[in-house]
N, C-alpha and C positions, 0 to 999 in steps of 0.2 A: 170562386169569387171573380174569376177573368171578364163573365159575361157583365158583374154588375158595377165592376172600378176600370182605371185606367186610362179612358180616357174620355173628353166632354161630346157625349152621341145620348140620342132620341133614348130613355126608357133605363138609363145608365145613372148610378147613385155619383152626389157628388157634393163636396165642403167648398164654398167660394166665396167670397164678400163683393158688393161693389161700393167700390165709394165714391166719394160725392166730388171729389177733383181729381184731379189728373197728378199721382205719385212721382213723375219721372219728371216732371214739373220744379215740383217740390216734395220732395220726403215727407216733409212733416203730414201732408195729406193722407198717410195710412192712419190719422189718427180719425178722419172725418167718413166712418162705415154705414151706408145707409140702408145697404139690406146685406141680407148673409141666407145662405144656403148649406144646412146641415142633414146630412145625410137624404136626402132629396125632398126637404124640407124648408121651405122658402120664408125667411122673416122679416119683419120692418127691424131694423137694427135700432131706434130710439124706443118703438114702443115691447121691443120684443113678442110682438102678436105674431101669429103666422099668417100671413094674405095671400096663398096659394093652397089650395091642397082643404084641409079640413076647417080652415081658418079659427085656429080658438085664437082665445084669449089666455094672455101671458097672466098667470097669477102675481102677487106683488115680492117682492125679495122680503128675505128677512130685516131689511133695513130698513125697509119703507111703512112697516108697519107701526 
């Protein structure tokens, strides 16, 4: 698994958020995540669709139905 974690390089798997203001700013801004990246897997963090890679669409939660 060395070749596919560990650290952030070209073709390397990786979990990241970015968010929408600057945390060191103000803390409370980890609550404002605008895209997230799991397992090299890139999402819009409001609509949960993917917009990189195979782009689907996020099904609806159990709540929203």
């Amino acid at each position: 698994m060395e070749a596919d974690l560990g650290s952030l390089e070209a073709g390397k798997l990786a979990d990241l958020i970015v968010l929408e203001e600057d945390p060191i700013k103000n803390p409370r801004n980890f609550e404002f995540v605008r895209y997230a990246m799991v397992g090299g897997r890139f999402f819009d963090a409001l609509s949960k669709n993917e917009i990189a890679g195979e782009k689907r669409q996020s099904k609806p939660s159990w709540f929203q139905h």
